[in-house]
N, C-alpha and C positions, 0 to 999 in steps of 0.2 A: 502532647498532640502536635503533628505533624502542622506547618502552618499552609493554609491553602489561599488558590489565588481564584477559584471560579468566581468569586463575584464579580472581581475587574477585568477578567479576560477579555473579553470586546470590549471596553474601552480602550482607548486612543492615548493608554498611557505612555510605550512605548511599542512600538511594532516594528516586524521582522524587516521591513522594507528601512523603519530609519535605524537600525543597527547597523545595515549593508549599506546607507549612505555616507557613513562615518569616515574621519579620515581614518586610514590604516592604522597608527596607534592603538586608539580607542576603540575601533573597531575589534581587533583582532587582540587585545586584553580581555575585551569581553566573552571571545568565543574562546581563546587560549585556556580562560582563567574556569572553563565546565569541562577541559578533555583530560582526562588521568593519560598520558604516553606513558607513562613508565612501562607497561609490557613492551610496546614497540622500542621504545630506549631498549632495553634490557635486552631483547630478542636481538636487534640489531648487533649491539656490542657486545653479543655473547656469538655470534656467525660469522665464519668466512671472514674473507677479508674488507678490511673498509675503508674507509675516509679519515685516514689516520689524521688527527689537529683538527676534524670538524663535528664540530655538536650534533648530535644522531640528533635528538631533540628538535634542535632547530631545521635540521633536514625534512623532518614531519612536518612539523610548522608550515614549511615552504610547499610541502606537494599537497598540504590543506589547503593553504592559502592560495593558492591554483585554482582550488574551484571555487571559492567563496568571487576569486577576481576575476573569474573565469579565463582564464590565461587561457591561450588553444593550446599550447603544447609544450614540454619540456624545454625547449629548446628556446622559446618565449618568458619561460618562467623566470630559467637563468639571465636572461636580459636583462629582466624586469630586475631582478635582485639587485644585478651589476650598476643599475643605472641609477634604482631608487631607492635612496637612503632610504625614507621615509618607510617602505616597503619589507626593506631590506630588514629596517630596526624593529619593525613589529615581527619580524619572525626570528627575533633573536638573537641577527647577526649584528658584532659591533663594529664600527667605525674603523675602515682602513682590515678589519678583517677579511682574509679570504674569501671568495665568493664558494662556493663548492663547481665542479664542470658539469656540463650538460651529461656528461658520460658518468660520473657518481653521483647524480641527481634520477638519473636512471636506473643505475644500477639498486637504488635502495628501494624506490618503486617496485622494481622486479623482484627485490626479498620478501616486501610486503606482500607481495601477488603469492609467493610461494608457501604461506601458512597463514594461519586463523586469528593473527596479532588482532586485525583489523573487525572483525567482530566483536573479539573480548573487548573492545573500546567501543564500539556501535553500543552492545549490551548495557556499559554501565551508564553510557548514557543514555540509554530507555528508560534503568530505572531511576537515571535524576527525571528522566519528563515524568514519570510516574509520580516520583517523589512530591511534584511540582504540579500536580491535578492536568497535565495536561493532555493525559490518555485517558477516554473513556471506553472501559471494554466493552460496553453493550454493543453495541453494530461494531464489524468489521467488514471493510470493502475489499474487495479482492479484484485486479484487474490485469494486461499487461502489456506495456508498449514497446515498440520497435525503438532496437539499437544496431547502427551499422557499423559493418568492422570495419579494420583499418587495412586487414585484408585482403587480398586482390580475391575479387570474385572468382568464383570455379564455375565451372559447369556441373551439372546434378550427378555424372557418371563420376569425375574427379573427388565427387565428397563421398569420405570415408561415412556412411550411415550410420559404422558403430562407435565412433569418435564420442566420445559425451561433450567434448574438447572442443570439438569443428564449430567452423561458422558454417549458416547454411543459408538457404532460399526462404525466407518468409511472406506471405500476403495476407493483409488484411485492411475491411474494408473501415473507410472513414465515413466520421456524420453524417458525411453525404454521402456514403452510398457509394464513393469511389473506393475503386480498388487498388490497393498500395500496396508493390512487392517493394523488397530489400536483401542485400545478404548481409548475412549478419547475426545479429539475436534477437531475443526477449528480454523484456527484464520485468519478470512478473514480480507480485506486490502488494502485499497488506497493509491497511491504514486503518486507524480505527477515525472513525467519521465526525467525529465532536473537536477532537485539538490536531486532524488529518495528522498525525504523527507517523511515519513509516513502521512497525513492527517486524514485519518480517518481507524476507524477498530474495530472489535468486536468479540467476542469470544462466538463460539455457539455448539451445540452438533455436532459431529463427521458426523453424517450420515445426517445433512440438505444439502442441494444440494444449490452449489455454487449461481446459480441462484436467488435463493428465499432471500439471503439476498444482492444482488448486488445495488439495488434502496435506499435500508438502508443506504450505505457508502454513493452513490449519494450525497443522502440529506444531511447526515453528511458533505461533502465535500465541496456541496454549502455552505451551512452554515458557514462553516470556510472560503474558501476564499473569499475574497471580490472583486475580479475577474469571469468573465465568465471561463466557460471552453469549447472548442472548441470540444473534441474528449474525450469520455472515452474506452477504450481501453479493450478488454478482452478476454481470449479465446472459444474456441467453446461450453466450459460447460453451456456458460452465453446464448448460443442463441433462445431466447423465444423473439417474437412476443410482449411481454408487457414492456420489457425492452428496444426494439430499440424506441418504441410511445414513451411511457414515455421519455425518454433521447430527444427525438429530440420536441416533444409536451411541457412539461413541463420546460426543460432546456435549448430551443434551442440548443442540439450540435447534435454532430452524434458519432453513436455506432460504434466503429469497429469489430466487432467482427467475425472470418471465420465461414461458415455455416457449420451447423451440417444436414449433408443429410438426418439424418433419414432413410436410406434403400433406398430412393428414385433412379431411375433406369435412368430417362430420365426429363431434365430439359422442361420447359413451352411449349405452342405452342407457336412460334414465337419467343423462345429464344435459344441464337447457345448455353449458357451454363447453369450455376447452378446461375453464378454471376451476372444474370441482361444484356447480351449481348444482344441486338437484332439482329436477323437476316433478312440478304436479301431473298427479294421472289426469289432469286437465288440460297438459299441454305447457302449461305456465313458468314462469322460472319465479324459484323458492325466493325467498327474501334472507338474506343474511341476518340475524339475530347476534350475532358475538359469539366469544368463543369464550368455554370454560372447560375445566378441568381435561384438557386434552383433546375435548371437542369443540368442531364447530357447530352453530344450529341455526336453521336452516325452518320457518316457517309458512305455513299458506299462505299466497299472497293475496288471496279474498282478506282470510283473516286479517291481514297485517294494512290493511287499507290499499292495497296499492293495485290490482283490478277488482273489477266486479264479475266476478266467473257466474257465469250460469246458471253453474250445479248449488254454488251456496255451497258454507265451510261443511256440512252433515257429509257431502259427496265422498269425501276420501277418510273424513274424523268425527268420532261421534261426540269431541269435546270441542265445547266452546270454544277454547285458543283456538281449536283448529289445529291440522293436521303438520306435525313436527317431525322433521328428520335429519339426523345428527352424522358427519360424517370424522374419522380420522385419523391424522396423517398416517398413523401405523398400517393404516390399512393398502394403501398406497403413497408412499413417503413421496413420490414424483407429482402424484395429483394431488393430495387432500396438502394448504400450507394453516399452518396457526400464526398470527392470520389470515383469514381465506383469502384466497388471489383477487378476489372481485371487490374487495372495500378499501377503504379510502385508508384506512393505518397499514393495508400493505404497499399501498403506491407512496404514503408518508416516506416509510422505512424505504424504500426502494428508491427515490428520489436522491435519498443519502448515499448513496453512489459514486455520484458526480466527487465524491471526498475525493477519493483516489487519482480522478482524473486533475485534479488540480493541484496536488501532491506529486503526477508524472510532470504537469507542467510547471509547477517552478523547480524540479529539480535541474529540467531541461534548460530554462529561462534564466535561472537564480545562484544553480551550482554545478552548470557546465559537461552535465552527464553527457552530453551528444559529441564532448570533442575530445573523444577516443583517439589516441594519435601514437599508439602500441599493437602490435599483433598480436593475435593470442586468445583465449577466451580468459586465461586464469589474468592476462594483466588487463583485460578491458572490465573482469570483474572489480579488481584491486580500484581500477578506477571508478567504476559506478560506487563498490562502500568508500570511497574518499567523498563521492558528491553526497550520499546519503550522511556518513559522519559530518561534514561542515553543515548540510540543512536540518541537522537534529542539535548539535553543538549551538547553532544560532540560535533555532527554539527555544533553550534550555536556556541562553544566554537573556532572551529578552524577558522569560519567566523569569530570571535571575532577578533581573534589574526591577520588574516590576515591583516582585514581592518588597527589594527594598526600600522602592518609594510608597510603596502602604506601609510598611515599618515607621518610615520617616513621617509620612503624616498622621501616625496614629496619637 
């Protein structure tokens, strides 16, 4: 049996903040010591021309350790190496050894950018966090946030619209309500909600709408976990008709996602709301009962204590309980949800959300994804799976360490 760590994972045995506090040694041994490079070794020394006398290896090192220290730019990194031993020696390089130039510190980046080196190493360290309990596949959040390019803005008639490549014009609106353009991208984004772990994600032009690549992560996500997943999670940008079928048709789960009214003024005949409520031929709105075998139920709200209708439960049912009506999703995958929209375990699930949004934020805050300092989409992706690889490497490193101080105290 595999050894697992859920019991101590919110303890304060070691956490991702004091790893990143470490001196660079210890620090970056530990993150070092969870990444298999050998594909990127091997890809590299087997391509074009290179940095003849310098450790491919340790070149990776160095554009990791870029976003772990958040360096802004190539051209800072190489400083950084040049000036600090300390820095220098955790990524490999020794004493009085060559530094590698801003210009082959570049160029390997740009190899990286050019092929899928960089996922097949994303991948095997999803399944060390697997490995190490700290993916839960039940909820998965789906969300996506603004990355600006490095460059130079166009005007909307200058961008090629059939580019899949281009940066373009993006807006959307924040917490509050303000509206935020950029050029640039997206970088949408699956986590699953329990150990916020990144799963899957992908980087497209600024102005595609969240929607149209949500079924994309999906499949990514199935694919990676070897788990079902119960609930994928999303907000109201995601609500289209073809993504609740799909999800619940294809993957068996169910979408959470709140409805986007579209203008709409007054919800169905025969329903008290927007969520799927039925109502009594009394006017009254039904009372939630739970949901089973596929359905939800929905009873009198005389019967259920909650008014005192007029007619009395006999008006609509000649049984005791009172008058029962079952609705579901299959019937309408957009309206009917299991759980129904109007109770307290769909706003639980739904709350769980926020995973992802704190997952864009320390990638942003922690592993330096915002300072894009490359043109290009293929190298500004190269750079978001560098910030993604160093904030999963870390995970994995502190799952590391944990497990072996419950070893030790056992």
């Amino acid at each position: 049996m595999k050894p697992t760590i859920n019991n101590i994972q919110h303890q304060t045995l070691f956490s991702l903040q004091e790893l990143l506090d470490l001196a660079p040694d210890s620090k970056f041994d530990a993150i070092f010591s969870v990444i298999d490079l050998r594909p990127a070794i091997n890809f590299l020394s087997n391509h074009g021309r290179g940095a003849n006398g310098y450790n491919k290896g340790n070149i990776v090192k160095a554009l990791i350790a870029r976003q772990v220290e958040q360096i802004p730019s190539i051209t800072a990194l190489r400083e950084r190496l040049n000036t600090d031993f300390y820095f220098a020696h955790a990524c490999g390089f020794k004493f009085f050894e060559a530094i590698p130039s801003v210009d082959t510190l570049c160029r390997y980046h740009n190899k990286l950018a050019d092929n899928d080196i960089l996922d097949y190493i994303i991948h095997d360290l999803l399944m060390k966090a697997y490995h190490y309990d700290l993916i839960d596949p039940d909820k998965i959040a789906l969300d996506s946030s603004k990355l600006e390019s490095y460059d130079s803005p166009k005007s909307n008639a200058q961008i090629d619209k059939n580019d899949p490549n281009r940066a373009d014009w993006g807006a959307k609106y924040d917490s509050h309500k303000n509206l935020i353009k950029w050029f640039g991208y997206k970088l949408h984004l699956a986590c699953d909600t329990e150990g916020e772990i990144p799963i899957a994600f992908s980087l497209k032009p600024a102005n595609e709408a969240d929607s149209s690549n949500a079924l994309e992560l999906i499949e990514k996500t199935d694919t990676v976990l070897p788990e079902n997943t119960s609930y994928f999670i999303m907000d109201k940008g995601y609500d289209t008709e073809k993504i609740y079928k799909t999800i619940a048709t294809e993957y068996e789960a169910q979408a959470i996602i709140p409805l986007n009214l579209r203008n709409r003024k007054k919800p169905d005949l025969c329903f008290h709301d927007f969520k799927g409520t039925p109502q009594c031929s009394g006017g009254f709105k039904m009372v939630y009962w739970g949901h089973d075998n596929g359905f939800n139920k929905f009873r009198c709200p005389h019967a259920a204590g909650k008014i005192n209708c007029p007619h009395g439960i006999k008006w609509c049912s000649d049984s005791d309980y009172g008058l029962v009506v079952k609705t579901k999703p299959s019937d309408d995958y957009r309206k009917f949800s299991l759980p129904h929209r109007d109770s307290q375990t769909w706003e639980k699930i739904y709350n769980q959300r926020t995973a992802v949004e704190r997952v864009f934020s320390r990638l942003k805050e922690n592993f330096n994804l915002t300072n894009i300092t490359m043109t290009g989409r293929k190298k500004a992706a190269a750079h978001m799976k560098l910030s993604v690889l160093s904030y999963l490497a870390s995970k994995v490193a502190v799952a590391k360490s944990q497990q072996k101080q419950v070893i030790q105290a056992a």
